[in-house]
C-alpha positions in Angstrom: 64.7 16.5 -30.9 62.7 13.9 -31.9 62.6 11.6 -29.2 61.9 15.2 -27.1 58.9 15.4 -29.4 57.5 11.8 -28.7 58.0 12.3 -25.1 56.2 15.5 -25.3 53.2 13.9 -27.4 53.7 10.9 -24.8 52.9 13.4 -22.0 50.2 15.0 -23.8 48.4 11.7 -24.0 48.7 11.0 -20.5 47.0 14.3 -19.6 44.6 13.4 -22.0 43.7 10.1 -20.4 43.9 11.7 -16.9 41.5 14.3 -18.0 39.2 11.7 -19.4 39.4 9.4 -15.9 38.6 12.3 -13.8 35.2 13.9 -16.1 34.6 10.4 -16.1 35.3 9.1 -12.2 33.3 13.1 -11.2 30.1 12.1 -13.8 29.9 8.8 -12.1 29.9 10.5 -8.4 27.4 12.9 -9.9 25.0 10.3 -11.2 25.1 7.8 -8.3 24.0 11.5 -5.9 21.4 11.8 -8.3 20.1 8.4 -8.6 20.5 8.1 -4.5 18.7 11.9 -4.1 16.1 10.7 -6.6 15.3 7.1 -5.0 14.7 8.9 -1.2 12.4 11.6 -3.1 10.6 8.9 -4.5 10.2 6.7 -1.3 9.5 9.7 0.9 6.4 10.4 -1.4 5.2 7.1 -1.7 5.4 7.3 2.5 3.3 10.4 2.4 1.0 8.8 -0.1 0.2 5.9 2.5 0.2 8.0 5.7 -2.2 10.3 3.5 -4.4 7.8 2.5 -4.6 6.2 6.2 -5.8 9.7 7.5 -8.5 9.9 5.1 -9.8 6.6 5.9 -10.8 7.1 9.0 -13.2 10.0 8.2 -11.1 13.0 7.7 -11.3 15.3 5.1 -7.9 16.3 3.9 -9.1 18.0 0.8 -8.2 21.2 1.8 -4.9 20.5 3.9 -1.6 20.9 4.1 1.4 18.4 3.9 2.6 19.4 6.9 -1.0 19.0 9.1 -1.7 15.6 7.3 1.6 14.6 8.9 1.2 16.2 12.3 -2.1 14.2 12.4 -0.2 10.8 11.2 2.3 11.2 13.7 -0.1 12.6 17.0 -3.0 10.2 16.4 -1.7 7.3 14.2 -0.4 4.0 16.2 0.7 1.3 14.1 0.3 -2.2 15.6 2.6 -4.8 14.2 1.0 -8.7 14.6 2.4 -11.3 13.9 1.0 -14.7 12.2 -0.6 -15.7 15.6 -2.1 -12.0 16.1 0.5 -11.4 18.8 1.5 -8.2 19.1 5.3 -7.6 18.4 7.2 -4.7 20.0 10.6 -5.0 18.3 9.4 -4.4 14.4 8.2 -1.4 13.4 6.4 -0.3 10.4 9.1 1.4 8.3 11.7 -1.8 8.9 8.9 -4.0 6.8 8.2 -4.0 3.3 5.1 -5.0 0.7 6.1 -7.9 -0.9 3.5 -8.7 -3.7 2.3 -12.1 -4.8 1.7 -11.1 -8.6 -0.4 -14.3 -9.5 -3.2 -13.1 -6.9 -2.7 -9.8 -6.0 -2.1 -10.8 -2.1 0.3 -8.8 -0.2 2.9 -10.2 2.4 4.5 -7.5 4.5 8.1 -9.3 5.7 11.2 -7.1 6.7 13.3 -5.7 4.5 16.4 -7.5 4.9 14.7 -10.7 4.0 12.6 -9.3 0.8 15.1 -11.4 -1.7 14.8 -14.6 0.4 11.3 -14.8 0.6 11.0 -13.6 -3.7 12.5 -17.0 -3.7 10.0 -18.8 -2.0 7.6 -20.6 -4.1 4.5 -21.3 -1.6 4.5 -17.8 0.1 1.7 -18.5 2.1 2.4 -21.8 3.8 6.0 -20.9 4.6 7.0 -20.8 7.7 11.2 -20.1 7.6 11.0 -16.1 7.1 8.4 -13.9 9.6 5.7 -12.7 7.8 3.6 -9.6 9.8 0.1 -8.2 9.8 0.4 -4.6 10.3 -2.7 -2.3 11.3 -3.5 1.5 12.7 -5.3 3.1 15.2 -6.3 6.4 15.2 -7.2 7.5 19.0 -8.5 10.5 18.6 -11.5 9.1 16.1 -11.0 5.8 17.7 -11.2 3.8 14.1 -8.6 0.5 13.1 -7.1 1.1 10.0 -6.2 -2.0 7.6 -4.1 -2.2 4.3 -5.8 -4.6 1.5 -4.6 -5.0 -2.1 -5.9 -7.5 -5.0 -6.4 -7.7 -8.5 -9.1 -5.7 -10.5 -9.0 -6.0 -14.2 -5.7 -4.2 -15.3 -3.6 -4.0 -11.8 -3.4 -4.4 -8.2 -5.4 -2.2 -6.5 -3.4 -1.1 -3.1 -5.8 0.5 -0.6 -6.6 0.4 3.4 -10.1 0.0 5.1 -11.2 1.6 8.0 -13.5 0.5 10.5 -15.0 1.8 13.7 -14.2 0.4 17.2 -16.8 -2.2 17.1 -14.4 -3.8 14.4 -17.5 -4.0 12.2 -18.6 -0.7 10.6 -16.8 0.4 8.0 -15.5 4.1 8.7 -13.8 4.4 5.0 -12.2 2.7 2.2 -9.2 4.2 0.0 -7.0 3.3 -2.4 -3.5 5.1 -2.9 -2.0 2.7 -6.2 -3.9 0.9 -9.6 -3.8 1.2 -12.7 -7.8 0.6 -13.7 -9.1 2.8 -16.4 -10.2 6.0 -15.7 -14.2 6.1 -16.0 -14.6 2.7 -15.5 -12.6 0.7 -12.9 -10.8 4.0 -12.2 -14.1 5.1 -10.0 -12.6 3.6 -7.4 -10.6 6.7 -6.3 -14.2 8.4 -6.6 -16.2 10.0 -3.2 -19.4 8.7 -4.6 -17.9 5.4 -4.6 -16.0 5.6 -1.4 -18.1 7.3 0.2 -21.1 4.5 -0.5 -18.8 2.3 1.7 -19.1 4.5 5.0 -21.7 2.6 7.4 -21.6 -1.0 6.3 -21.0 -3.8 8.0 -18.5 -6.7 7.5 -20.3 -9.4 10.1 -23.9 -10.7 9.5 -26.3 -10.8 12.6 -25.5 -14.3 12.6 -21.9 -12.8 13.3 -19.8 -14.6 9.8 -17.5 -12.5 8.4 -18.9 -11.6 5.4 -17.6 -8.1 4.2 -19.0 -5.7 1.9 -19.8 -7.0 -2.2 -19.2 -4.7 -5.0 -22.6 -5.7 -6.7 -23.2 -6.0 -10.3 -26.1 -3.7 -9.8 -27.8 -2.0 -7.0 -28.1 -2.3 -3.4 -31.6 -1.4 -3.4 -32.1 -5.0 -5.5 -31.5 -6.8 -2.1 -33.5 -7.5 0.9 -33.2 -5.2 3.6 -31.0 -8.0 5.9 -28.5 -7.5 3.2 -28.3 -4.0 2.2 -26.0 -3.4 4.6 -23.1 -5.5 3.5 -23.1 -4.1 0.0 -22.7 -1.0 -2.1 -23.6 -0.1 -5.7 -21.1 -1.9 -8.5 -19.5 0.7 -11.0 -21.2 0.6 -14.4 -19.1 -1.1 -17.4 -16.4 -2.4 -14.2 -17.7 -5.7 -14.0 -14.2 -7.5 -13.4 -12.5 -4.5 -11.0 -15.7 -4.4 -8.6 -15.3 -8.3 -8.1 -12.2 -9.1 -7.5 -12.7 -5.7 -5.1 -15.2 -8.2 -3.4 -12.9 -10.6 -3.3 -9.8 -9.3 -2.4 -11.6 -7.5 0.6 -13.3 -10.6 2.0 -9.8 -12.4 2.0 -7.9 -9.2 3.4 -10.2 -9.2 6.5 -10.4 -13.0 6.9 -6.3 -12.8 7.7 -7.3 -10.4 10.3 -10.0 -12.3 11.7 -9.1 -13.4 14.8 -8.4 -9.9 15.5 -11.7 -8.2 14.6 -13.3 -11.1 16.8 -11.9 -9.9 19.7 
């Protein structure tokens, strides 16, 4: 009887532990479908967030619509042109197989593809390296015939992740947005603003002695300038001093990589 007893608490235990292994091995199956439905949620809105933001560059108001037509316009009128380091055009990388790999001492984005994202993290002079293929992606809308081309930097608190549009002539500036900072609201926040954005529309990035010069976030007011220069500048953002230059910055540099491009 009593050894019947022990094998019977014996076989109990064993239940128990099976019991325990399965709630344990089906929570784990559970949690990894979460994690993994969670994750392409996440990356499929950050993807709408950039195509978004690259339709509204180029002049078109999306206030009022819908996910899916701010998608049907991405996908009918958007072309993205893949170049590499020598502005070559490369046909065998596509957008979605590269990824934004940010320098976080300057702000600069490299876009590299994804399978060699941990090799370059390793990399200590990102810039000069030449052993992984680093790409210069850009749109083209044909219907409103405008070049579409991301730009990133450091403000005061954050990067500030955005893409600049410009017409045709590769020189006046169609629109300017920006889809990821963290700047304070009220202050270097007025970025995201239409007054702001808005105040960008019309200017030019080459002088009429044709040098890449951009557009300056002014401490101040455009008005302050001399005619010749008014239109490579906007307003500055009161109390912003810090966000609305290294906004000048970051944009000078951001075109200069693509110059060779706009000159031609």
């Amino acid at each position: 009887m009593l050894r019947e007893g022990r094998l019977g608490m014996g076989s109990n235990h064993i239940k128990t532990y099976m019991f325990m292994a399965l709630i344990t091995l089906v929570s784990s199956v559970l949690l990894s479908y979460s994690y993994s439905s969670l994750k392409s949620l996440s990356e499929d809105n950050i993807r709408f967030d950039i195509q978004r933001n690259i339709v509204k560059s180029v002049g078109i108001d999306i206030s009022e619509m819908s996910k899916e037509s701010i998608l049907n316009n991405y996908k009918e009128n958007i072309n993205e042109i893949i170049l590499d380091e020598n502005f070559k055009k490369v046909n065998n990388v596509a957008w979605d197989e590269l990824v934004t790999y940010e320098d976080k001492k300057n702000g600069v984005s490299y876009f590299v593809n994804k399978v060699d994202r941990i090799k370059f993290s390793r990399i200590e002079n990102k810039d000069r390296d030449k052993t992984i293929n680093k790409y210069l992606p850009l749109f083209y809308h044909s219907i409103k015939e405008v070049y579409v081309f991301p730009i990133s930097g450091k403000g005061l608190w954050s990067t500030l992740f955005g893409f600049l549009a410009l017409d045709k002539d590769k020189n006046t500036v169609k629109g300017i947005t920006f889809y990821k900072h963290k700047e304070t609201p009220g202050l270097g926040g007025e970025v995201d603003k239409k007054w702001f954005q808005d105040s960008f529309i019309g200017k030019r990035i080459f002088n009429s002695e044709n040098d890449l010069v951009s557009v300056e976030v002014l401490k101040g007011v455009v008005s302050m300038l001399p005619k010749s220069k008014q239109i490579h500048a906007v307003d500055g953002i009161t109390g912003a001093t810090i966000t609305s230059k290294g906004l000048s910055n970051f944009l000078l540099r951001d075109l200069k990589r693509y110059e060779e491009f706009l000159r031609r």
